[in-house]
N, C-alpha and C positions, 0 to 999 in steps of 0.2 A: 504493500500500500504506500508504503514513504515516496517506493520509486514512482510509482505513477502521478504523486504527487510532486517531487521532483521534477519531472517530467513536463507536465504542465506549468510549471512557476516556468520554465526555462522557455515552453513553447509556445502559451496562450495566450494571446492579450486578455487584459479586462476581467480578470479569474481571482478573487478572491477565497483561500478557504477559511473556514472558520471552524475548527474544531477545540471541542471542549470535554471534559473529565471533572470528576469530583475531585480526584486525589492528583496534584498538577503533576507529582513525580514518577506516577504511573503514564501521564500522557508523554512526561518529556525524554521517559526510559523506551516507550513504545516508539516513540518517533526517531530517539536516537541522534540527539540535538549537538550532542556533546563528542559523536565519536567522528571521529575525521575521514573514516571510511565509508560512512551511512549519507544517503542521498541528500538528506535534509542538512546536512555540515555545512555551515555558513550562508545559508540561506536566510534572507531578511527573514525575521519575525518578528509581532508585536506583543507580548504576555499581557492579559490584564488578568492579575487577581484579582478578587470580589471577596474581603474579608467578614468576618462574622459581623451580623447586624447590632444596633442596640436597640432595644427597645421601643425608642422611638422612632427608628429605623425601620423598625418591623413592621411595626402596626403602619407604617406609613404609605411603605411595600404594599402590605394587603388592602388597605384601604384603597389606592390609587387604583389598585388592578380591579378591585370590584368596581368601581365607579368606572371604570374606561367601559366594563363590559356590562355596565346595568345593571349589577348584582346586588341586592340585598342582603346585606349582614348585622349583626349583631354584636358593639363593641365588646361585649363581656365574651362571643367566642373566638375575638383576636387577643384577647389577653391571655388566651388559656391555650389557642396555638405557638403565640411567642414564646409564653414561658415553658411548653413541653417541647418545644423545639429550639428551645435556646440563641433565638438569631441567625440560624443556618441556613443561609440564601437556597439553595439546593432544595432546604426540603423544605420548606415557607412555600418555595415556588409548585413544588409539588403536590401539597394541599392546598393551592388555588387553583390549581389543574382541575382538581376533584372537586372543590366546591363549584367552580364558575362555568368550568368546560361539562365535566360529567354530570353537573349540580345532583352533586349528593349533598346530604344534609350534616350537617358539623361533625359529630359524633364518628359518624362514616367515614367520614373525610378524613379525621384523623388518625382514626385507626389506620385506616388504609395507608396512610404516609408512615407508622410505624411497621404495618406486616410488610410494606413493599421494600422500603429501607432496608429492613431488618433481612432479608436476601441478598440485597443489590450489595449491604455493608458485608457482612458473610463470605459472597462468595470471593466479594475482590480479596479483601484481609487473607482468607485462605490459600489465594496464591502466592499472593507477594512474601505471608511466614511460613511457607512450610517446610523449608530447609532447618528451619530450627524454631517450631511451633511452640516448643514448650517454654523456652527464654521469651519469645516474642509475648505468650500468653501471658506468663508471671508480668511481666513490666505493664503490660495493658491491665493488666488485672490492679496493680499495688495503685496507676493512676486512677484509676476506676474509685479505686477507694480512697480518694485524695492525700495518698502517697507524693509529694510533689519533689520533692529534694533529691539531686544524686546518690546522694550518698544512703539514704532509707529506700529508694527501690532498690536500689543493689542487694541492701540486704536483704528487701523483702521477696526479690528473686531467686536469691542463695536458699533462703526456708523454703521454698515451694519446689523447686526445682533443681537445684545442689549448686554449687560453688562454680562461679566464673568469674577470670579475669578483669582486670580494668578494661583494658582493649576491647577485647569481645563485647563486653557491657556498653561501652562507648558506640561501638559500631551499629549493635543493634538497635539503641536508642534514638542514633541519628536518623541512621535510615525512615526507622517511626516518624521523625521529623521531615525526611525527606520528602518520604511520600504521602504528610499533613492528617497522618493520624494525631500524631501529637504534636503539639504548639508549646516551645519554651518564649516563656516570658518571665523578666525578671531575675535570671539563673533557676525558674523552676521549670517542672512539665507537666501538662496538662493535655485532659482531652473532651476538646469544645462539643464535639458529635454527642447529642444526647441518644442517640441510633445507635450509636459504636460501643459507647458508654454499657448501656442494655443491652447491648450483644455478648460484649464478654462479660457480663457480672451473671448473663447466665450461663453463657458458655460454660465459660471457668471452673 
């Protein structure tokens, strides 16, 4: 797919593409942005992240999008979609899908952004850890339960799953960063996905 996208940038006039991913370090591993032998090397691109909303961000989102498309809503169940979906552009937009496109009714709607999530987060997570599922788990698991410090998921990774390295540790955690399961901020880590979140607390 790179090359025929390749391909195109080099042949087509007037050809925009526009692709996009939840997780940007699965999109920019898949494309291959970075390696000097992949089609896409050095090719212009433009990245726009879309970071997590605030609150008044949120409701502001849903508001607009039902007022563009005539929709009827009730502010007590944008306060109750923000706060179970925590400001996550991705899936704010996917419970307005269901409310205004499918118009299902709130309740529905949001479930249905939890069970469909609750796959979509699954299966990605499942490929990108499974060279080493059970360190990956332990560290989503200690964030899960507001573990936030290096030095405390280490160890609460070592209890659950036995003894590793600084390195090893290091490596695994970035990557988590990499590919925007987990956001440090502040020298700590966290993870914003209230989806992701649910996944491993029952995974686990």
């Amino acid at each position: 797919m790179d090359g025929i996208i390749a391909w195109a940038i080099d042949n087509l006039r007037n050809i925009t593409f526009i692709l996009t991913g939840s997780e940007i370090g699965v999109l920019r591993d898949f494309l291959k942005i970075e390696d000097p032998k992949a089609p896409l090397y050095g090719r212009y691109r433009r990245e726009i992240l879309v970071n997590k909303f605030s609150l008044e961000q949120s409701i502001d989102f849903l508001e607009k999008g039902f007022k563009e498309l005539g929709k009827s809503y009730l502010f007590k169940e944008l306060e109750e979609t923000v706060y179970s979906l925590d400001g996550n552009p991705g899936w704010l937009t996917l419970y307005g899908y269901y409310r205004a496109v499918r118009e299902m009714d709130h309740k529905t709607a949001l479930k249905k952004v939890f069970d469909e999530g609750y796959k979509i987060v699954g299966e990605e997570l499942e490929k990108i850890i499974a060279f080493s599922r059970k360190r990956y788990m332990a560290i989503l698991k200690a964030l899960s339960i507001n573990i936030s410090r290096w030095i405390d998921i280490k160890i609460y990774v070592i209890n659950l799953s036995g003894n590793i390295d600084d390195k090893t540790f290091s490596r695994l955690l970035k990557k988590l960063v990499k590919y925007g399961y987990v956001v440090k901020r502040d020298g700590r880590y966290f993870i914003d996905d209230p989806i992701l979140k649910k996944y491993i607390l029952e995974t686990v």
